[in-house]
C-alpha positions as CSV (number, residue, x, y, z in Angstrom):
1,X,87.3,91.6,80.6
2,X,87.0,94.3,83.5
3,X,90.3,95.9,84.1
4,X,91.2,94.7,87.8
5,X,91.6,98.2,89.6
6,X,94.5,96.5,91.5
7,X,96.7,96.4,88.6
8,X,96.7,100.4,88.9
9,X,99.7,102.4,87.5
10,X,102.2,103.4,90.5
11,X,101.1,100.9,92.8
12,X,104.0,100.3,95.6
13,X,106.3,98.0,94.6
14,X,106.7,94.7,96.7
15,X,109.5,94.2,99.4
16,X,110.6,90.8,97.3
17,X,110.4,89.0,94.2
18,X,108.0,85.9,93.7
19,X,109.3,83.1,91.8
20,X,105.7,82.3,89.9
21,X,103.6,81.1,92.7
22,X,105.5,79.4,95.1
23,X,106.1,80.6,99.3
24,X,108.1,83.7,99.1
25,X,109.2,85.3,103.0
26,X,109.7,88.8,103.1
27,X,111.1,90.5,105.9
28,X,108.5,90.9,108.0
29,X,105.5,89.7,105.7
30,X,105.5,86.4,104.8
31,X,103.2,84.9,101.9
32,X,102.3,81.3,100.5
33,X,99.6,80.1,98.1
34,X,97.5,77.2,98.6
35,X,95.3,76.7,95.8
36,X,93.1,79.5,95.2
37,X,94.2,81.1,98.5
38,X,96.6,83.8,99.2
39,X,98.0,83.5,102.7
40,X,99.6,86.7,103.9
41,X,101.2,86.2,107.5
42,X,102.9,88.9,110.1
43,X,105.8,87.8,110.2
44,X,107.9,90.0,112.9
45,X,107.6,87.9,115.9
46,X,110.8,89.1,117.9
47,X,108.5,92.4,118.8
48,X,104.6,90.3,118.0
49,X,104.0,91.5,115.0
50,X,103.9,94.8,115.7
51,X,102.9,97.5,113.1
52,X,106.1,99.1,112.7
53,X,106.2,101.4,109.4
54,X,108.5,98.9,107.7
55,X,105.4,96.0,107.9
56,X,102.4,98.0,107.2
57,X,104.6,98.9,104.0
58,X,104.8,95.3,103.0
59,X,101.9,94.3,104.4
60,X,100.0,97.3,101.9
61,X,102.3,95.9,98.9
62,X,101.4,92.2,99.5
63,X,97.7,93.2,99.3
64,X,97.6,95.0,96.2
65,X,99.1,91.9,94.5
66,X,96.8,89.8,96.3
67,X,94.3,91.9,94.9
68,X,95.9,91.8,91.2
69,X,95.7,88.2,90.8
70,X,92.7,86.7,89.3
71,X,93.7,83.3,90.6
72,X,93.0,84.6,93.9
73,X,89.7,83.7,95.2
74,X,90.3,84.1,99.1
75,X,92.8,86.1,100.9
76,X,93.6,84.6,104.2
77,X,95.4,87.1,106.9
78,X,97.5,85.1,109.4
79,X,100.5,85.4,111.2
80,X,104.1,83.3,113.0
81,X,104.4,83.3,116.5
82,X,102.2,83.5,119.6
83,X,100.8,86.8,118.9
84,X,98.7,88.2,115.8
85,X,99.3,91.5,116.3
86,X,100.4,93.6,119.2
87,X,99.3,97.1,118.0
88,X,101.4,100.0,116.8
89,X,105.4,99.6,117.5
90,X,105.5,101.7,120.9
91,X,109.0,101.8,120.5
92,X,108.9,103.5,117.0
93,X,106.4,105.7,118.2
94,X,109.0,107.1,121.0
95,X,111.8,107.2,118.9
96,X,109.9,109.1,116.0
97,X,108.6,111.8,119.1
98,X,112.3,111.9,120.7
99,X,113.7,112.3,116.7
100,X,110.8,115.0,115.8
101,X,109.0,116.1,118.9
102,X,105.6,114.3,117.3
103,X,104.9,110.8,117.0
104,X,103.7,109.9,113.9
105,X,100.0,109.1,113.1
106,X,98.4,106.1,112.5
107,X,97.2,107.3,109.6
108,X,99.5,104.3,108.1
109,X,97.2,101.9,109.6
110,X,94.2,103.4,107.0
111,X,96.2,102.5,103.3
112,X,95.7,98.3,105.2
113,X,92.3,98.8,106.8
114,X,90.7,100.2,103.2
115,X,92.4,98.0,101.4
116,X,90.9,95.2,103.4
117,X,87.6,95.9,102.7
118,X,88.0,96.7,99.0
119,X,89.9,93.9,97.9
120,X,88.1,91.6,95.0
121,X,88.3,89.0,97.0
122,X,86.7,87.6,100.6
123,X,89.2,88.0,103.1
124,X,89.7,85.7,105.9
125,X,91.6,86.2,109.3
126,X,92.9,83.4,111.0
127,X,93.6,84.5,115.4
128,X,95.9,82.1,116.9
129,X,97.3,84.3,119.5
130,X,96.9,87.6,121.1
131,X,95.1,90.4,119.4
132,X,96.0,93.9,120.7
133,X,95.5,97.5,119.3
134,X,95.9,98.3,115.9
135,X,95.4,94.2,115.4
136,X,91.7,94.5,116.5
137,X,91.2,96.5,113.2
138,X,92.5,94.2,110.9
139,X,90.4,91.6,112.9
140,X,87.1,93.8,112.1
141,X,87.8,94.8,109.0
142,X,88.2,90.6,107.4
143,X,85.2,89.1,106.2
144,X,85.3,86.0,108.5
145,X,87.2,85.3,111.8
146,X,88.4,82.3,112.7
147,X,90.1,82.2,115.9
148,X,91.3,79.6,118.5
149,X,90.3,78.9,122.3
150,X,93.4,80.0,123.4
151,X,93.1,84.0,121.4
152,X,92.6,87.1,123.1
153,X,91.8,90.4,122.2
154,X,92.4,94.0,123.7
155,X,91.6,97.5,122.8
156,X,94.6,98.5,124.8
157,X,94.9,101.9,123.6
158,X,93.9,103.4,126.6
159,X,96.4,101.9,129.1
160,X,99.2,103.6,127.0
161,X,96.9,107.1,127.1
162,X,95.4,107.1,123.5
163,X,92.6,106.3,122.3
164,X,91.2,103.1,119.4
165,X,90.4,105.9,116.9
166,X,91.1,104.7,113.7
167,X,90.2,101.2,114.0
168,X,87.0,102.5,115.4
169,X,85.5,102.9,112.0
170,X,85.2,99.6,111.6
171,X,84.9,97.9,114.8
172,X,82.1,100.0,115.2
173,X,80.2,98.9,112.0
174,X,80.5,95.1,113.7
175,X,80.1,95.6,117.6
176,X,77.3,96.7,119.6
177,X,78.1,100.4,121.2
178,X,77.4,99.9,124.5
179,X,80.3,96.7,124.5
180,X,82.5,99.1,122.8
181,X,81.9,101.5,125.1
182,X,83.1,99.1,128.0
183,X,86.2,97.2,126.0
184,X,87.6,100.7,124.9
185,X,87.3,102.0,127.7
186,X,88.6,99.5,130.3
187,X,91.4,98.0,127.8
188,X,91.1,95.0,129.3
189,X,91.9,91.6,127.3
190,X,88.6,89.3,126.8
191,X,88.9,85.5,125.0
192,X,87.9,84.3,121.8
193,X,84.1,83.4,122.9
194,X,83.5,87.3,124.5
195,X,84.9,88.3,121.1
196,X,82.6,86.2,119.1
197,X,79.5,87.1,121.0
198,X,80.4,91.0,120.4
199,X,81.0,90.6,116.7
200,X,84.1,91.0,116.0
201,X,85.0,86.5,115.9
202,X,82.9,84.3,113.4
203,X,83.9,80.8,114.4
204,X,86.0,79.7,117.3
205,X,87.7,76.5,116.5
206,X,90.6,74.3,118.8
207,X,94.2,74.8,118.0
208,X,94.5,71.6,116.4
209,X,91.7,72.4,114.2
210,X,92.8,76.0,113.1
211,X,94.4,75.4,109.7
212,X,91.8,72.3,108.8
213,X,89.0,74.5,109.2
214,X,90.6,77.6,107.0
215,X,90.9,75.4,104.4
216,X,87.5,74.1,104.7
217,X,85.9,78.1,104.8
218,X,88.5,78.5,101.6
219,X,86.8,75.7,100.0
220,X,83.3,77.0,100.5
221,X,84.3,80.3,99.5
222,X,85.5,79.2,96.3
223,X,82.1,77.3,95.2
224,X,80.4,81.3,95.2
225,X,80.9,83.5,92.2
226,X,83.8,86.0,92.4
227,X,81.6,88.9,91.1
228,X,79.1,88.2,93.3
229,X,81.0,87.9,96.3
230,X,82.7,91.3,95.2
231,X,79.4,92.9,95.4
232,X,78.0,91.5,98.6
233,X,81.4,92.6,100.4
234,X,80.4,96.5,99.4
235,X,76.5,95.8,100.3
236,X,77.0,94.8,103.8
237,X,79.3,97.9,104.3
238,X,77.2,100.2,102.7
239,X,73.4,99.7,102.8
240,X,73.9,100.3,106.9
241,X,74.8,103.7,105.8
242,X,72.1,104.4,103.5
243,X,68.5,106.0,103.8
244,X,66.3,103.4,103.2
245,X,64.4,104.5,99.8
246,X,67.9,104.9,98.8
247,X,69.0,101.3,99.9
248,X,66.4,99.6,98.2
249,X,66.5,101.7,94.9
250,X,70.4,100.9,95.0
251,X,69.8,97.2,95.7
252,X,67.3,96.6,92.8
253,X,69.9,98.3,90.7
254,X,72.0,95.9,91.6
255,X,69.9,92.7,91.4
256,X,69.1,93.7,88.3
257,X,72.6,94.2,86.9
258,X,73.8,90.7,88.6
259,X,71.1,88.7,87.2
260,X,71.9,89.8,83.7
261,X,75.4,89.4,84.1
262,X,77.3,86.6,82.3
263,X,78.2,84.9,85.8
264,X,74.5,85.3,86.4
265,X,73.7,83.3,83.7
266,X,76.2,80.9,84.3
267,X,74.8,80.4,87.5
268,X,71.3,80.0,87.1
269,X,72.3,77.6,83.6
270,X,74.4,75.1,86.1
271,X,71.7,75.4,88.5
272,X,68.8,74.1,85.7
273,X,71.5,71.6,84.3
274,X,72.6,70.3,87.7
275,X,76.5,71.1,87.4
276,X,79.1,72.7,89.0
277,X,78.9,76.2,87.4
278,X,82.2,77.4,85.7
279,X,83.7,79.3,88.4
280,X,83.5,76.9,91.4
281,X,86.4,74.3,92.0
């Protein structure tokens, strides 16, 4: 078996200790399994889940193990209260610039946001309240969106006089420019619908509905093979990037090496014998 890159020597250490697989709250990071999922809420509603130092630590830890598992097959990023994320912590930011004369950068925010997209496993974000700042990465950089009637989103950078830089790298690989352009540059807050028709939202669902329809992506997630799905998270980021002989010579590599694979072969066997194929379930 592959040795699981998440399982590195030196990776952070988590902010609590899991009893085998059962709900464990951290501070501000909270984390359940249901089945094959992994849920991973913010859970620092007193200032909306802001991403103070102290979360984006656990948050960062949580991930790797997520990652680490191999009874993992979807990640789901939620969060408690009414807000999913309100940005960076504005007030650590002044206190950091009043303590050292510079605030510091939210190069923090990059350890989450490429982790995110390199993790084994699809990763699911489930919006049930506002979206604001640094959150809007974390919202671009999940696989799928789910998000309610009542979620809104902001790049509200602006209004505090800065600018969405870092989360620009992958807001921009979902949203058209010239809608960036405006929402960036405006700052001002758009619903869940807006959001969907700009990229960034893959299903909006009622309220009621929110948690019934996770668990129904979860399940549909967990019928693909993991390998595969591994691959086709990289391919969607990359092949944009590449020239096109390029993209084709590396995606022919690449069918190649999937349909000689052992999961391949599993795959195509339960297809021929008309069974659930070994990984599904």
């Amino acid at each position: 078996m592959a040795r699981n890159p998440y399982q590195a020597d030196g990776a952070p250490e988590a902010p609590s200790v899991r009893a085998g697989r059962f709900t464990v709250s951290a501070t501000l990071v909270s984390v359940q399994d249901q089945g094959r999922a992994r849920r991973i809420s913010l859970d620092s509603p007193a200032n909306r889940n802001a991403l103070s130092a102290a979360l984006l630590e656990q948050l960062t830890a949580e991930l790797i193990r997520a990652g680490a598992d191999d009874q993992v097959r979807v990640v789901v990023l939620s969060h408690t209260g009414s807000a999913f994320c309100s940005g960076a912590d504005l007030k650590e930011q002044l206190e950091a610039r009043t303590d050292t004369g510079s605030s510091p950068g939210a190069g923090s925010l990059v350890p989450v946001l490429r982790l995110l997209s390199q993790l084994p496993q699809p990763v699911i974000a489930e919006v049930r309240g506002a979206v604001r700042g640094g959150g809007m990465g974390l919202v671009a950089q999940s696989d799928i969106v789910l998000a309610t009637r009542e979620a809104t989103f902001a790049f509200s950078e602006v209004k505090v006089g800065v600018a969405p830089a870092v989360i620009a790298v992958p807001v921009l690989a979902k949203m058209p420019r010239g809608l960036a352009l405006e929402l960036f540059l405006t700052g001002r807050t758009f619903g869940a619908d807006e959001a969907m028709r700009g990229g960034l939202v893959t299903m909006v669902v009622d309220s009621e509905g929110a948690f019934a329809k996770t668990s129904e992506v979860v399940a549909e997630l967990a019928q693909g093979a993991p390998a595969a799905q591994r691959e086709i998270r990289r391919l969607v980021w990359d092949v944009p990037r590449l020239e096109e002989e390029s993209a084709y010579q590396q995606m022919v590599a690449l069918s190649q090496r999937l349909f000689s694979s052992p999961e391949g072969a599993e795959g195509m066997a339960a297809f021929k014998e008309r069974r659930p194929p070994g990984w599904a379930g």
